[in-house]
C-alpha positions in Angstrom: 96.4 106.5 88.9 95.2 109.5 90.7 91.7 107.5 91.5 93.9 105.3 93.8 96.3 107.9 95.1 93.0 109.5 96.3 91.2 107.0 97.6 93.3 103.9 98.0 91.4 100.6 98.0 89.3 101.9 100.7 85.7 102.0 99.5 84.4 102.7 103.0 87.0 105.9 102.7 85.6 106.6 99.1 82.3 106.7 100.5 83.4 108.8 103.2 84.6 111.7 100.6 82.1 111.6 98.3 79.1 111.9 101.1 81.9 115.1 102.2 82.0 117.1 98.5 78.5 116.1 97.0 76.8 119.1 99.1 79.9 121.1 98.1 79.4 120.0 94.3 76.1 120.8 94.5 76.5 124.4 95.9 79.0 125.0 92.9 76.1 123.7 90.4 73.9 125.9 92.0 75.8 129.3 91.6 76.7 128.2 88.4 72.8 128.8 87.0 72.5 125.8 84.9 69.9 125.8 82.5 68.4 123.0 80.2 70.0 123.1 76.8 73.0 124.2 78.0 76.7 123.2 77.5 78.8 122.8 80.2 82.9 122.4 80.9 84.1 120.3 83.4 88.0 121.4 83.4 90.1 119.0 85.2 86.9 116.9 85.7 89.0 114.2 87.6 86.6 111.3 88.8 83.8 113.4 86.9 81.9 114.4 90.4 80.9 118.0 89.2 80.3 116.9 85.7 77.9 114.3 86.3 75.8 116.3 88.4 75.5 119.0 86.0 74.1 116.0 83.2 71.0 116.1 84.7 70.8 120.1 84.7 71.6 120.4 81.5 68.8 117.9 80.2 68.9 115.7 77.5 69.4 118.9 74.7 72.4 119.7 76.8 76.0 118.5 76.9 78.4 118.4 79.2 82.2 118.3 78.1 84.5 116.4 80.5 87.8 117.3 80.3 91.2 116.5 81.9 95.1 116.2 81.1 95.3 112.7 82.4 93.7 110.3 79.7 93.3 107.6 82.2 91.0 109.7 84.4 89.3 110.5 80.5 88.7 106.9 80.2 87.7 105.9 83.7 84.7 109.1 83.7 83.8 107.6 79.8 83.3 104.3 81.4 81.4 105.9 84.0 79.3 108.1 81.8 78.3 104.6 80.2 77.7 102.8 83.4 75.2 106.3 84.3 73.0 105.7 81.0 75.0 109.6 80.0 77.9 108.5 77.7 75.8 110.3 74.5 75.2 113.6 76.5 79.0 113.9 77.2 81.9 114.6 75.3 85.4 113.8 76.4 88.7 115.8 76.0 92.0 115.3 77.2 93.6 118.6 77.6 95.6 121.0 79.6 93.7 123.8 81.4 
């Protein structure tokens, strides 16, 4: 599964990565001028990083589409999206770029 290629079993290392890109995720969501009410594409959404912080941006008239070609990586960000109290404000598509 890519989630383990990337990080391993290493949660510490996880950690590690995410504290890295959230500043750079958060810099994309900021030049992307997110508004509430609108809906949003994650393309190749992987572990769902970008998508998930655009949720909140969005608000709860918004939606934000996670998509991916792996359906593994569709299924682990769905579980996610559940686990975050979101699963309703996403939709989930497994698809090519």
């Amino acid at each position: 599964m890519v989630l383990t290629r990337r990080y391993g079993t290493d949660e510490a290392h996880h950690r590690r990565v995410l504290d890295y890109l959230r500043p750079i995720r958060d810099r994309v969501l900021q030049n992307a001028s997110i508004s509430a009410g609108d809906t949003r594409v994650d393309v190749g959404t992987g572990d769902g990083l970008i998508a998930f912080g655009a949720v909140p941006l969005v608000g709860p008239e918004g939606k934000v589409i996670l998509s991916d070609v792996s359906p593994t990586l569709i299924d682990h960000v769905a579980k996610s999206a559940a686990e975050l109290q979101v699963y309703d404000r996403c939709d989930y598509l497994v698809a090519s770029a």
